[in-house]
C-alpha positions as CSV (number, residue, x, y, z in Angstrom):
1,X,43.4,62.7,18.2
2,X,42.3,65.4,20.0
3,X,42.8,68.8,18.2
4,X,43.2,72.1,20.5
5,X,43.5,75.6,18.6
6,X,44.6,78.3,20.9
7,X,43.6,82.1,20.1
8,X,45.7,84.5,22.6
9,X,47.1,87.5,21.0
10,X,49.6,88.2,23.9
11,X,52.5,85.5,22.4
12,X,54.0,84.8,26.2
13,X,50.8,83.6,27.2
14,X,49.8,81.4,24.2
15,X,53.4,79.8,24.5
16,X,52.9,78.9,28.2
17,X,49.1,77.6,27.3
18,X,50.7,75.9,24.5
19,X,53.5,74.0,26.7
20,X,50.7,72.9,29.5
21,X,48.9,71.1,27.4
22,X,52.4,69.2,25.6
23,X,53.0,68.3,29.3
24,X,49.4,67.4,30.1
25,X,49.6,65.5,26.2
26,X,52.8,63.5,27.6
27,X,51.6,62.5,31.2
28,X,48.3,61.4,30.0
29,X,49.4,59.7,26.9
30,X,47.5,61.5,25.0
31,X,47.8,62.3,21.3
32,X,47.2,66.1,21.3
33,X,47.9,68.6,18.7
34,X,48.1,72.2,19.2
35,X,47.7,75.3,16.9
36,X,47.6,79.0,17.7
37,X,46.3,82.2,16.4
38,X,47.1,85.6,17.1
39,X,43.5,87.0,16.9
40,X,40.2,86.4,15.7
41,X,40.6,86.8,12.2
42,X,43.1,84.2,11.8
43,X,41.2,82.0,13.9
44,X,38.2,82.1,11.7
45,X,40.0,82.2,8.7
46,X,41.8,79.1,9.5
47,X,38.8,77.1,11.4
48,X,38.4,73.2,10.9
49,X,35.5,71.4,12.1
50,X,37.8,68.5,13.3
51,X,39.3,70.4,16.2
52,X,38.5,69.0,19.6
53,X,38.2,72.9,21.4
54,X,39.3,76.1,20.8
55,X,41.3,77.8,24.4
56,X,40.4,81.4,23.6
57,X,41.2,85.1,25.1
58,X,37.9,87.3,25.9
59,X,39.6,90.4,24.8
60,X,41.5,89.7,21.1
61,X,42.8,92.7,19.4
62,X,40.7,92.8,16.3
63,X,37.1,91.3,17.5
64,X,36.0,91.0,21.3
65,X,36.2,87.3,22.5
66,X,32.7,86.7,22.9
67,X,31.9,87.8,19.2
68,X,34.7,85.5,18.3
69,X,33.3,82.6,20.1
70,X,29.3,83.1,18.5
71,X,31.0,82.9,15.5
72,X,32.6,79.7,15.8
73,X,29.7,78.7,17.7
74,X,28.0,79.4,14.2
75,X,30.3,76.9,12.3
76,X,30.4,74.4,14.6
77,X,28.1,73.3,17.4
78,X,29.9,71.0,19.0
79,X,33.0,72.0,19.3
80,X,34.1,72.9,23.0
81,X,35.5,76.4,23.7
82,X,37.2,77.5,26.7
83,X,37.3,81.2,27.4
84,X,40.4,83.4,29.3
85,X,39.2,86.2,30.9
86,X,40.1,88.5,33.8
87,X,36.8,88.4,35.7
88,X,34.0,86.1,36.4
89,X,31.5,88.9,34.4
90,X,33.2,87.5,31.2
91,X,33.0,84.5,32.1
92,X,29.2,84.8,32.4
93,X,29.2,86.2,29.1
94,X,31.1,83.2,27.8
95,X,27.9,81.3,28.4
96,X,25.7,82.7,26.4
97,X,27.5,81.3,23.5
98,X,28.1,77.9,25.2
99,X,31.2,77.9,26.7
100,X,32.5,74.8,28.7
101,X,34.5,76.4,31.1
102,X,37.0,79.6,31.5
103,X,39.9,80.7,33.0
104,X,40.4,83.2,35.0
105,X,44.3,85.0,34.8
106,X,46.5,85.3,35.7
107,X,47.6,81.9,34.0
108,X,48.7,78.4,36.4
109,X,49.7,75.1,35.2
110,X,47.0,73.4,37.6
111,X,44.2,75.9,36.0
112,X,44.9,74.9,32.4
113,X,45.4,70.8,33.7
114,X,41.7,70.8,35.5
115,X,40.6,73.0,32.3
116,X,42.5,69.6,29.8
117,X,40.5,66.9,32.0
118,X,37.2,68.8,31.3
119,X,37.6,69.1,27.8
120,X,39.0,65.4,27.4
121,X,35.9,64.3,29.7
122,X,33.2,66.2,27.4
123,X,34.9,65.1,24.4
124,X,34.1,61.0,25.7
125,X,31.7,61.2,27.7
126,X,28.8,63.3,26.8
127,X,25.7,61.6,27.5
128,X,21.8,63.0,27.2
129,X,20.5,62.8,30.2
130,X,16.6,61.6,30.3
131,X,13.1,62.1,32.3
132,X,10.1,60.0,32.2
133,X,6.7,62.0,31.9
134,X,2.9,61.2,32.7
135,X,0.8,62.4,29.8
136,X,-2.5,61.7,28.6
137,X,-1.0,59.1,26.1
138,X,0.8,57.0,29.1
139,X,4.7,57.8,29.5
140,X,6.9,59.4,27.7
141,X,10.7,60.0,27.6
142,X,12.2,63.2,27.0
143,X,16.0,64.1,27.0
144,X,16.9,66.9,29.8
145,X,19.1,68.7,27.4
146,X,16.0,69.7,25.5
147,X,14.1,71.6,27.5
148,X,14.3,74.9,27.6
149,X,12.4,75.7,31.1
150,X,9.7,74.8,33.0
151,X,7.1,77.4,34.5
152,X,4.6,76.0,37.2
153,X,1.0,76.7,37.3
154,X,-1.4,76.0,39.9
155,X,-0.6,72.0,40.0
156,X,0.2,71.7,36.9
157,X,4.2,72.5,34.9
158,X,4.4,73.4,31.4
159,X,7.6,71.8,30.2
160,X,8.3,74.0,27.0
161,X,11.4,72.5,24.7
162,X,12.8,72.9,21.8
163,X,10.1,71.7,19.4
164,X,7.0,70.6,21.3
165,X,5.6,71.2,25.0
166,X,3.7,69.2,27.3
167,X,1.6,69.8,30.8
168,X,1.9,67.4,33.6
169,X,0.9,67.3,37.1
170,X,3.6,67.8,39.0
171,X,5.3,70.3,41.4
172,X,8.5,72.1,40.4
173,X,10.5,70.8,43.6
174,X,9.7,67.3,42.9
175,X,10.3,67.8,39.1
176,X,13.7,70.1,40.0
177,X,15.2,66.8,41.6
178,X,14.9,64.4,38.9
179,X,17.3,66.6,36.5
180,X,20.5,66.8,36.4
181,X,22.0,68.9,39.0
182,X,24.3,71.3,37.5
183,X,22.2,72.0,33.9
184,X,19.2,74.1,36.2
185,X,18.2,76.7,38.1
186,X,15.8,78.8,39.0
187,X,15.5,82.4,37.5
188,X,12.3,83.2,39.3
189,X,9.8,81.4,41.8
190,X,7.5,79.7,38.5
191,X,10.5,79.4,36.2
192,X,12.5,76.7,36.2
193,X,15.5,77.5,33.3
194,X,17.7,74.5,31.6
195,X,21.1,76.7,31.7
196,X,22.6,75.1,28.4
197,X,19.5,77.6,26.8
198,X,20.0,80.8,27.9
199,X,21.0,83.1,25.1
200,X,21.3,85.9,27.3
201,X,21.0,87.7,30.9
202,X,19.2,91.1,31.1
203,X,18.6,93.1,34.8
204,X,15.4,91.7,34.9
205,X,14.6,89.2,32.6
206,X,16.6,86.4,30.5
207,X,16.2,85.0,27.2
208,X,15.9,81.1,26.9
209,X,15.4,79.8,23.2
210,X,13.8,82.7,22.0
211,X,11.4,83.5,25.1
212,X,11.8,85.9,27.6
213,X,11.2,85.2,31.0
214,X,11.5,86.9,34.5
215,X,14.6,87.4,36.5
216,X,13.0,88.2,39.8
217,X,15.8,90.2,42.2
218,X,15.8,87.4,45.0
219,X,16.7,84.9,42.3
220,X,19.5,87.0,40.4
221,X,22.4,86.6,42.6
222,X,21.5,82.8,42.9
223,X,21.1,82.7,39.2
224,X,24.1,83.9,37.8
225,X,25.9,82.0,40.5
226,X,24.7,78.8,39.0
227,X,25.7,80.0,35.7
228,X,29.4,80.6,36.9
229,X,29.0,76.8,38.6
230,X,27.8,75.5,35.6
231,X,30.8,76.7,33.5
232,X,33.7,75.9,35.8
233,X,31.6,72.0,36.4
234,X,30.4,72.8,40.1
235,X,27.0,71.7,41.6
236,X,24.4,74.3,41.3
């Protein structure tokens, strides 16, 4: 069973969400169940950690979307949201708190179909994607999704994850190519960032798990082009 809750204050627009993914439900034989919520505070109030993703607005009356999404980030990690907004600058936003994709309005059947196949994809087929490294020790294997980034020195990267950190000889281009190719990008010419991590993009810098590292001005436009890419499922 796959469980959508839908949080659009405008009650035109959640009705035709609502009706796209019945239809998408019917042609895919596919047992969906959709609930709605007029704005944030109903959402929260009535969250449940067994729905599938929540198909939200970036702008809801009583909380901005974003806020809305950290805080069902906070509740449950795993569950995939899906933001509506009317730019691609919210949609960036969206990804600091781990959005899968957005949509952009106004509102088509075919946008909310490609954005269903995503979420039914994720929701089967989520698999960690792994590296094999040459330490000291002999080899070791690491899963992509958690590493945070990877800063090159001299010869030598320093692959920094979430709870431990190793040096290899390596070069970044060689390392780049054996990741997956829509999770990373480059924020800066030693930086190589994992884009599932970053927390948030500054003029000149970006946080990744807690670190702050350097947005140089060649790499910006790049950078936040492969964080739209990464959202909407596009090749960096």
């Amino acid at each position: 069973m796959f469980n959508i809750a839908v949080a659009e204050n405008d009650p035109a627009c959640a009705a035709i969400i609502t009706e796209y993914i019945k239809q998408y439900a019917l042609e895919h034989h596919l047992p969906i169940e959709v609930c709605q919520f007029r704005n944030a505070g109903e959402l929260l109030a009535g969250f449940r950690p067994a729905w599938t993703a929540v198909i939200m607005d970036a702008e809801l009356p009583d909380m901005d979307g974003i806020s809305a999404a950290g805080e069902v980030r906070s509740m449950d990690e795993s569950v995939l949201l899906v933001l509506i907004g009317n730019n691609l600058e919210q949609a960036v936003q969206g990804y600091t708190v781990g959005a899968l994709d957005f949509i952009i309005k106004p509102l088509t059947r075919q946008q909310v179909i490609l954005k269903m196949d995503r979420i039914v994809s994720a929701a089967h087929t989520r698999r960690p994607h792994y590296v094999l490294l040459s330490v000291k020790s002999g080899m070791i294997r690491i899963s992509t999704e958690e590493i945070l980034y990877v800063e090159v020195t001299d010869h030598h990267l320093h692959i920094v994850m979430t709870d431990r950190d190793f040096i290899v000889f390596d070069s970044l281009s060689h390392f780049e190519k054996m990741l997956p190719a829509n999770e990373f990008s480059r924020c800066s010419q030693s930086y190589l960032v994992n884009l599932l991590h970053v927390a948030e993009i500054r003029p000149a810098s970006i946080l990744v798990g807690g670190y702050e590292l350097p947005l140089s001005r060649m790499r910006r436009k790049a950078f936040l082009q492969a964080v739209s890419n990464r959202l909407a499922g596009q090749p960096v």
